[in-house]
C-alpha positions as CSV (number, residue, x, y, z in Angstrom):
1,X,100.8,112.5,151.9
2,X,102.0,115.7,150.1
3,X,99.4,118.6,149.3
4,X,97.7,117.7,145.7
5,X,98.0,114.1,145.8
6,X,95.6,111.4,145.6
7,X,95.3,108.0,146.7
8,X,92.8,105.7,145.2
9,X,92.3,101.7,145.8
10,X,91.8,99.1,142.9
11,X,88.5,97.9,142.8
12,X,87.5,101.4,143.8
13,X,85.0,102.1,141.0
14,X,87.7,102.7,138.8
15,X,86.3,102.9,135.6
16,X,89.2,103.1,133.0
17,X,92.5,101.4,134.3
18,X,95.0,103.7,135.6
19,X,97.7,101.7,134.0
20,X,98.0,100.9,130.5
21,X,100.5,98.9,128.3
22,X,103.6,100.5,127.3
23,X,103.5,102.4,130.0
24,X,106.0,103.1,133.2
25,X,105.9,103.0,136.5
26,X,107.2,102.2,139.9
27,X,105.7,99.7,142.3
28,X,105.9,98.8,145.7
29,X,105.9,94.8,146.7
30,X,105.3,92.9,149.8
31,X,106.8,90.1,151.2
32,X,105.0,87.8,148.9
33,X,105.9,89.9,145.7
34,X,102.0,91.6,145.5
35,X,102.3,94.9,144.4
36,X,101.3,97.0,147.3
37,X,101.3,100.6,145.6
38,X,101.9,101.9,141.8
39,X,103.6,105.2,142.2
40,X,102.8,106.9,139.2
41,X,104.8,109.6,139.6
42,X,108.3,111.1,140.4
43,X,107.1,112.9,143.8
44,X,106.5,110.2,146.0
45,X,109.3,108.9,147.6
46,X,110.0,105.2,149.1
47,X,112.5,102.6,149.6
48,X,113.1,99.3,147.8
49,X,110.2,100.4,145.2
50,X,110.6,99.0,141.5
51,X,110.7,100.1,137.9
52,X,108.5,98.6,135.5
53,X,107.5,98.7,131.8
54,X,104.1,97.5,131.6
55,X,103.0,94.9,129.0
56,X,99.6,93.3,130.3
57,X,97.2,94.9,133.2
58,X,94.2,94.0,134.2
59,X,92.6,95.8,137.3
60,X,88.9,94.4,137.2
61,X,88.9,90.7,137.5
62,X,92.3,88.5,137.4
63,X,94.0,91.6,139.3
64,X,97.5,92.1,138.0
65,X,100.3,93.8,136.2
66,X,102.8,91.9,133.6
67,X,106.0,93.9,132.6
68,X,109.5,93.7,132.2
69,X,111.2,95.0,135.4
70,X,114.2,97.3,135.4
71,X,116.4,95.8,137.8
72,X,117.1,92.4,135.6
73,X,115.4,92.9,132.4
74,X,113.0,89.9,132.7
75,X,108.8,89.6,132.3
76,X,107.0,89.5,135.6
77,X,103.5,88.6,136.0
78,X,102.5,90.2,139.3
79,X,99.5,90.1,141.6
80,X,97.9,93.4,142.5
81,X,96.2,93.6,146.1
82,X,92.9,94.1,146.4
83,X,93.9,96.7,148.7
84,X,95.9,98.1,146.5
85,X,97.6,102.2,146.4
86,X,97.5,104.5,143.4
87,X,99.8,107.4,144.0
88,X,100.2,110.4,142.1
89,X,100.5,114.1,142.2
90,X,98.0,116.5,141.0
91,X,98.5,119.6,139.9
């Protein structure tokens, strides 16, 4: 991981949601379309990661992310892993 960045896990005592509505971001999927990581950045660099406008989140109890994805222009619900990544760079 790049100097100045974090990684933190869902469930991890996060106490406001790192993700809102309206907002965008990339994510990372499995093989059984889980989200894996939100990259919530430009800086972090992977293949076959997706874009994402967010419309629902909710990373407390039903554990997933709802949005419109870029690559077809259609609503996703999505489950979020428990083990989940949350990438970004600090400053």
């Amino acid at each position: 991981m790049p100097v100045g960045g974090y990684v933190r896990m869902a469930g991890d005592g996060l106490e406001e949601p790192p993700v809102e509505p309206g907002m965008n971001v990339k994510i990372k999927l499995n093989e059984e379309n889980e989200i894996t990581h939100i990259i919530l950045d430009d800086h972090h660099k992977f293949q076959q990661i997706e874009a994402i406008e967010v419309k629902k989140c909710d990373f407390k109890d039903d554990l997933f992310i709802e949005g419109i994805t870029a690559y077809d222009n259609e609503r996703h619900h999505l489950k979020l892993l428990e083990s989940l990544s949350l990438l970004k760079m600090v400053a």
